[in-house]
C-alpha positions as CSV (number, residue, x, y, z in Angstrom):
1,X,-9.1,62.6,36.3
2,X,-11.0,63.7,33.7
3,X,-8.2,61.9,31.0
4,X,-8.2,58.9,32.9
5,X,-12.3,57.6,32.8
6,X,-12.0,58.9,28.5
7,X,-9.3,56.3,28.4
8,X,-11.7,54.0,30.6
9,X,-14.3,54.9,28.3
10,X,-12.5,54.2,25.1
11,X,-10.7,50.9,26.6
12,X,-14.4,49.8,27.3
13,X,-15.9,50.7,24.5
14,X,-13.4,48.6,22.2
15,X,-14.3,45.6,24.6
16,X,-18.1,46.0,23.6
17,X,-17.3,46.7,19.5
18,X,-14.6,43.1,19.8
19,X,-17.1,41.2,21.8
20,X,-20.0,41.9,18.8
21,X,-17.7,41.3,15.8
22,X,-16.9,37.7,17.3
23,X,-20.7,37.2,18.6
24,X,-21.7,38.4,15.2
25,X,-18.8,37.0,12.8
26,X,-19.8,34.7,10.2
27,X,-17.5,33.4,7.6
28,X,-16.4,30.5,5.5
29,X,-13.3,28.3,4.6
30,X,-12.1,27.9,2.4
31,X,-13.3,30.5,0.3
32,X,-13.3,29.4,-3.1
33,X,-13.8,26.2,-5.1
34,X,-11.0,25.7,-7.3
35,X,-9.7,23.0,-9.7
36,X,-7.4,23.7,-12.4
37,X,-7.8,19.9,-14.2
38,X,-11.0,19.3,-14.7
39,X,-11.9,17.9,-18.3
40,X,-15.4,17.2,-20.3
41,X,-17.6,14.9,-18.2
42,X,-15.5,15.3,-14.7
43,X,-17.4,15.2,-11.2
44,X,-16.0,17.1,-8.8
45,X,-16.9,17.6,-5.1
46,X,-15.8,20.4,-2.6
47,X,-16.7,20.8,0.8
48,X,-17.4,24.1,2.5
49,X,-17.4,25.2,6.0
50,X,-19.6,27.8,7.3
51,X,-18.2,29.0,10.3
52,X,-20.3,31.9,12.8
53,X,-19.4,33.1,15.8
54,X,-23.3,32.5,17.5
55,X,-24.6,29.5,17.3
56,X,-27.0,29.6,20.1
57,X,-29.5,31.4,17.1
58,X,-30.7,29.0,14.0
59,X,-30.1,30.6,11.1
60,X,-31.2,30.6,7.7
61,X,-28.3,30.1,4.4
62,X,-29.5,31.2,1.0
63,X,-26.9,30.6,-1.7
64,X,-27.2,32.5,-5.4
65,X,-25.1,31.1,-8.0
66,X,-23.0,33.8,-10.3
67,X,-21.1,31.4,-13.1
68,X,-21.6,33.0,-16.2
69,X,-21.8,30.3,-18.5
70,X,-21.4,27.5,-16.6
71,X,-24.1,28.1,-13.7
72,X,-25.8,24.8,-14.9
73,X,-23.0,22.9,-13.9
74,X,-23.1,23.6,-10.6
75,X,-25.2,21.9,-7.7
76,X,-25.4,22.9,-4.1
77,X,-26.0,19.2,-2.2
78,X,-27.7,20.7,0.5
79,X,-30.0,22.7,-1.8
80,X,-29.8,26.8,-2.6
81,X,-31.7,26.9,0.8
82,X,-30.7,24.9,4.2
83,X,-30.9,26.0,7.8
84,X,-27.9,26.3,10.3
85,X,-29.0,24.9,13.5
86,X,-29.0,26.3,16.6
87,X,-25.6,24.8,18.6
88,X,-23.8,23.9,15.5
89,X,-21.0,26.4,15.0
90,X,-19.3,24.9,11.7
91,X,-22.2,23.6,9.3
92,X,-21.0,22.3,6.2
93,X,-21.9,22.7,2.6
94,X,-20.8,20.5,-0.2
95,X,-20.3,22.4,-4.0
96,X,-20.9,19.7,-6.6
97,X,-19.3,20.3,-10.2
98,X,-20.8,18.5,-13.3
99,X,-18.8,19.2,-16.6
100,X,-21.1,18.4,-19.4
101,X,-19.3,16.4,-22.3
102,X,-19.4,19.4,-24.6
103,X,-17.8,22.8,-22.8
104,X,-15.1,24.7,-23.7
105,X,-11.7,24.1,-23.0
106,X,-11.6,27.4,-21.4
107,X,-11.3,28.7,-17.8
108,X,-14.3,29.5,-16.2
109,X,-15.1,32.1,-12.9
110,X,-17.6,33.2,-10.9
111,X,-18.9,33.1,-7.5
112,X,-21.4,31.8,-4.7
113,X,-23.0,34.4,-2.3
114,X,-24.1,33.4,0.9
115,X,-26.3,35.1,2.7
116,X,-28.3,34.4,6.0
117,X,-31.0,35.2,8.0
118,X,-33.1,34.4,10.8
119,X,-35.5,31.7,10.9
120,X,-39.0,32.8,10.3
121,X,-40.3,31.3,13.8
122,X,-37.4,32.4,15.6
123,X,-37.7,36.1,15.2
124,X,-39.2,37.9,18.2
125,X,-41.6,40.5,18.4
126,X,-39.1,44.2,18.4
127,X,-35.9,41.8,17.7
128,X,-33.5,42.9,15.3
129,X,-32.7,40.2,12.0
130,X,-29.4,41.0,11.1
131,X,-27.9,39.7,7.9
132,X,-24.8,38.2,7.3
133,X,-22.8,37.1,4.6
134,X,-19.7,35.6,2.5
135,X,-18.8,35.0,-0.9
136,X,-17.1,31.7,-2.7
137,X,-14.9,32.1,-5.2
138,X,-15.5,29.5,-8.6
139,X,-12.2,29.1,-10.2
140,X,-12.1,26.2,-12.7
141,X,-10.2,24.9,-15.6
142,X,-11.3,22.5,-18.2
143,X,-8.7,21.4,-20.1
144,X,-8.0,19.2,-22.8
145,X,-6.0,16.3,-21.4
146,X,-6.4,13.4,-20.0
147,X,-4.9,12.9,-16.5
148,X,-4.6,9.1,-14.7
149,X,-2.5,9.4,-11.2
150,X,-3.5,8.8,-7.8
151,X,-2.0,8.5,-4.5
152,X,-2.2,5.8,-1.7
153,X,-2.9,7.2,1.7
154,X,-3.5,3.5,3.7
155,X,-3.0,-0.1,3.6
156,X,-4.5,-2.6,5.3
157,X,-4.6,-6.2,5.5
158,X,-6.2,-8.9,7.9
159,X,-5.8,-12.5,8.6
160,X,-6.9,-15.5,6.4
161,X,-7.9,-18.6,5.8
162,X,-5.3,-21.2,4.1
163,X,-7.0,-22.3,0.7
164,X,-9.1,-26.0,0.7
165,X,-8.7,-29.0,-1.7
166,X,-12.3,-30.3,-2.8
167,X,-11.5,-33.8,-4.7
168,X,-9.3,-32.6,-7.3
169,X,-9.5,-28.6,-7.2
170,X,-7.7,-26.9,-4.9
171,X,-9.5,-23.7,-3.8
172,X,-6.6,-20.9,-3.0
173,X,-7.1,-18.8,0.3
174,X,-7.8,-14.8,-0.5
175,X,-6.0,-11.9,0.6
176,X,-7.4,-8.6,0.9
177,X,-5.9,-6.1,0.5
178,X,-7.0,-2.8,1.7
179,X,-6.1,0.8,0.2
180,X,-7.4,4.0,1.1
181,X,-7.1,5.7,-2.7
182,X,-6.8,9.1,-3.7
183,X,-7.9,10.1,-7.9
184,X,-6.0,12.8,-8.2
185,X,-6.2,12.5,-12.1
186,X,-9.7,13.9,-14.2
187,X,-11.2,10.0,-15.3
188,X,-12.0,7.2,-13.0
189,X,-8.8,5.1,-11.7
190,X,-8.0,2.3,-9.8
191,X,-4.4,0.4,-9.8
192,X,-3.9,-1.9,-12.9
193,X,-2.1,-4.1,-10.8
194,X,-1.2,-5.6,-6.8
195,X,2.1,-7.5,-6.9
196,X,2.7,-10.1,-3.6
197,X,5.5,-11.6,-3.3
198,X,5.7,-13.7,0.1
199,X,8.6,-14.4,2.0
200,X,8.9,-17.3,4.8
201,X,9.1,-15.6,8.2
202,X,12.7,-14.3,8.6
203,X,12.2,-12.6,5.3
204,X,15.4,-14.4,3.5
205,X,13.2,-16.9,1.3
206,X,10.5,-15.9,-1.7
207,X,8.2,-19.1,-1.5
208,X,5.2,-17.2,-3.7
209,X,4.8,-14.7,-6.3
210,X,1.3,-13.7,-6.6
211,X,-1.1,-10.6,-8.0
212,X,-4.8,-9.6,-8.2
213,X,-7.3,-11.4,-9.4
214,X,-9.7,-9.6,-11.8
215,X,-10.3,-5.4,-11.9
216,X,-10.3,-3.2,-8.6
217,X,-13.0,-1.1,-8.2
218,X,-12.2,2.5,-9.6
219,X,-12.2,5.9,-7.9
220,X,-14.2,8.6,-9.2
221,X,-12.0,12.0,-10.2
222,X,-11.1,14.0,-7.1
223,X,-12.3,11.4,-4.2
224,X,-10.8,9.6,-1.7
225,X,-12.2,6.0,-1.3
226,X,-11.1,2.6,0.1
227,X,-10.6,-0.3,-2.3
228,X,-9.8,-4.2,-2.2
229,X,-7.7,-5.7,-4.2
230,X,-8.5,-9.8,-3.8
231,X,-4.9,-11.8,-4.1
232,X,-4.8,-15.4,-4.3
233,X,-2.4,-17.3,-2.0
234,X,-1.6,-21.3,-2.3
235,X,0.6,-21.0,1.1
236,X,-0.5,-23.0,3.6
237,X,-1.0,-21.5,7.2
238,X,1.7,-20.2,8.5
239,X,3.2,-16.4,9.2
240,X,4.9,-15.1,6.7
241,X,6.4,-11.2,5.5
242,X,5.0,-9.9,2.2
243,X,6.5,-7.0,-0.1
244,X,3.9,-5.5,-1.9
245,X,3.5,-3.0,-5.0
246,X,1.1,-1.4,-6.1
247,X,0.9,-0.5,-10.2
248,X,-0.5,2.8,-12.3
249,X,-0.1,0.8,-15.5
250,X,4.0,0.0,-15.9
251,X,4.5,2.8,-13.0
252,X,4.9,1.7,-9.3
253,X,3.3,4.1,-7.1
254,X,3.6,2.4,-4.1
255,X,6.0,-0.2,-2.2
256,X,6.1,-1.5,1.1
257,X,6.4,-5.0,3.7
258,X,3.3,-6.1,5.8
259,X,3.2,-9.2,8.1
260,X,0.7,-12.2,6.6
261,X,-0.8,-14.3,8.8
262,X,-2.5,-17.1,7.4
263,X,-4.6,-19.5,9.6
264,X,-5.7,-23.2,9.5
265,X,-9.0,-23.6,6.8
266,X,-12.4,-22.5,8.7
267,X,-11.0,-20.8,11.3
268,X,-12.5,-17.7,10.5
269,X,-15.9,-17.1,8.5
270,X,-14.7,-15.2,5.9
271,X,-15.4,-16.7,2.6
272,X,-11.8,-17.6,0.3
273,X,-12.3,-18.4,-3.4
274,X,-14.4,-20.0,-5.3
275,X,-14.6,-20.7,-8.8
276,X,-12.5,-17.8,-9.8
277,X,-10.1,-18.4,-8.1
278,X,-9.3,-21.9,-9.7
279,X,-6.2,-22.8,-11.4
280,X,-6.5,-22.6,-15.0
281,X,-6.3,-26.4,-15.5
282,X,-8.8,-26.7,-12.9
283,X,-11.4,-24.6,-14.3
284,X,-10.9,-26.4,-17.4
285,X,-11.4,-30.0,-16.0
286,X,-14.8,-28.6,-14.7
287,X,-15.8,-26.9,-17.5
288,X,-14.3,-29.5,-20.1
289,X,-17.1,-31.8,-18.7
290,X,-19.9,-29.9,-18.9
291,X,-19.0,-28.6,-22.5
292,X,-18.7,-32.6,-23.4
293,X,-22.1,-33.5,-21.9
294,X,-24.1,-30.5,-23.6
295,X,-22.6,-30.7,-26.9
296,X,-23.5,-35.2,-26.2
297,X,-27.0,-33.5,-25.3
298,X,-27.4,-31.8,-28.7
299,X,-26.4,-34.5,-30.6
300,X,-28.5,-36.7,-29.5
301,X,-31.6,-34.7,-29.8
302,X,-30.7,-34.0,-33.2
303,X,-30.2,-37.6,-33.8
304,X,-34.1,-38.6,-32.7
305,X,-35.7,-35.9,-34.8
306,X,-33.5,-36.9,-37.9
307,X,-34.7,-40.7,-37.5
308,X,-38.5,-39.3,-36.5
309,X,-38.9,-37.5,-39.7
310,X,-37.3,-41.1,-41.7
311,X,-39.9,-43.0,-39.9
């Protein structure tokens, strides 16, 4: 009898200790900020979790940065002090990495320590404040190279207006087209070029051959964003099976089909082309004019001063 309630005793006492290492845990993932391609005059963002097992109690986080060297570079967004509130069980932190234009080509380590606390208003008169916790691991790596690649992780494309003829210019309808874009390089990217070309419905006939107009926005080093490339399209409305792809310079990084749907002129409000989107003979017939009548302009003032100063 005796053997059987130590057994209890034990059996119930391992309960209690489990139960108060989950109440009490506190941890974070992942546990290091790492990035082995960084080079001068990179941005880099990484986002931490801190995860505790309580969150009934707010806490307090207070983060000291240990990067010999290189401490400078490093920025907590949330500030080196930030409360966890109470009910939130996964509060995150974001590690922002500024390379200044003249470090080392080098690797650099160190660490951020975390540790917590109560809040100062939440601590009770004969309560107990314990402490907890963790430690992030800086691992980074500034090399000497230049790296341009990124990956497309969406696209996207919605309906459109057919262009519009205005007296003599034709105005050409705009395709966006949507892309979710990851830099995985260490300088600001976006794809040199979009390539269209539009088959009639069955997919058997090519009846245009098209590409971006002007620059797509670029991605900053190590983020994810969504872009627009704007393509011009002289189809008139109709549906229609385009085969896209996408450029890194003379590299195709991405291929693939999407279904165009282009709709009668001002059926929907968004705005096509204007100007830019002209024909090149166009935009010279406009601008030929203009040129013609300020350069007629000139001249003539110049011709009434000249015969002023003879009279």
């Amino acid at each position: 009898m005796f053997r059987f309630f130590s057994y209890f005793a034990v059996l119930v006492a391992c309960f209690v200790l489990t139960t108060e290492v989950v109440f009490a845990g506190f941890g974070v993932t992942p546990p290091y900020v790492r990035n082995t391609s960084l080079t001068r005059n990179s941005n880099y963002e990484q986002q931490i979790l801190i995860v505790r097992g309580d969150p009934n109690v707010p806490l307090k986080a207070s983060v000291m940065i240990d990067a010999p060297g290189f401490s400078d570079w490093i920025e907590i967004v949330e500030g080196t002090e930030f409360e966890l509130p109470r009910g939130e069980q996964k509060v995150p932190m974001t590690v922002r990495v500024r390379v200044p234009d003249d470090a080392e080509f080098k690797n650099y380590v160190g660490s951020l320590r975390i540790k917590t606390g109560a809040v100062d208003d939440s601590v009770t008169a004969g309560s107990v404040n314990i402490s907890l916790g963790a430690q992030i691991d800086l691992e980074l790596n500034v090399i000497d190279k230049v790296i341009e690649d990124f990956k497309i992780r969406k696209i996207g494309i919605s309906d459109l207006n057919e262009g519009v003829k205005i007296g003599w210019l034709y105005f050409p309808g705009k395709i966006n087209f949507e892309m979710m874009l990851e830099n995985i390089g260490n300088v600001d990217i976006s794809p040199s070029k979009v390539v269209f070309r539009i088959y009639d419905a069955s997919g058997s006939v090519l009846v245009e051959e098209t590409k971006n107009l002007g620059k797509i926005e670029q991605v900053k080093p190590f983020a994810i964003e969504d872009i627009v490339a704007e393509i011009p399209t002289r189809l008139p409305a109709g549906n229609y099976i385009a085969r896209y792809q996408i450029f890194n310079h003379d590299e195709s990084k991405l291929e693939g089909e999407v279904n165009l749907n282009i709709l009668p002129y001002g059926t929907l409000q968004a705005a096509g082309f204007g100007f830019y989107g002209l024909s090149l003979a166009h935009k010279i017939s406009v601008i030929l004019p203009i040129v013609a009548m300020i350069v007629l302009a000139i001249l003539f003032v110049i011709s009434r001063r000249r015969n002023r100063i003879r009279s």
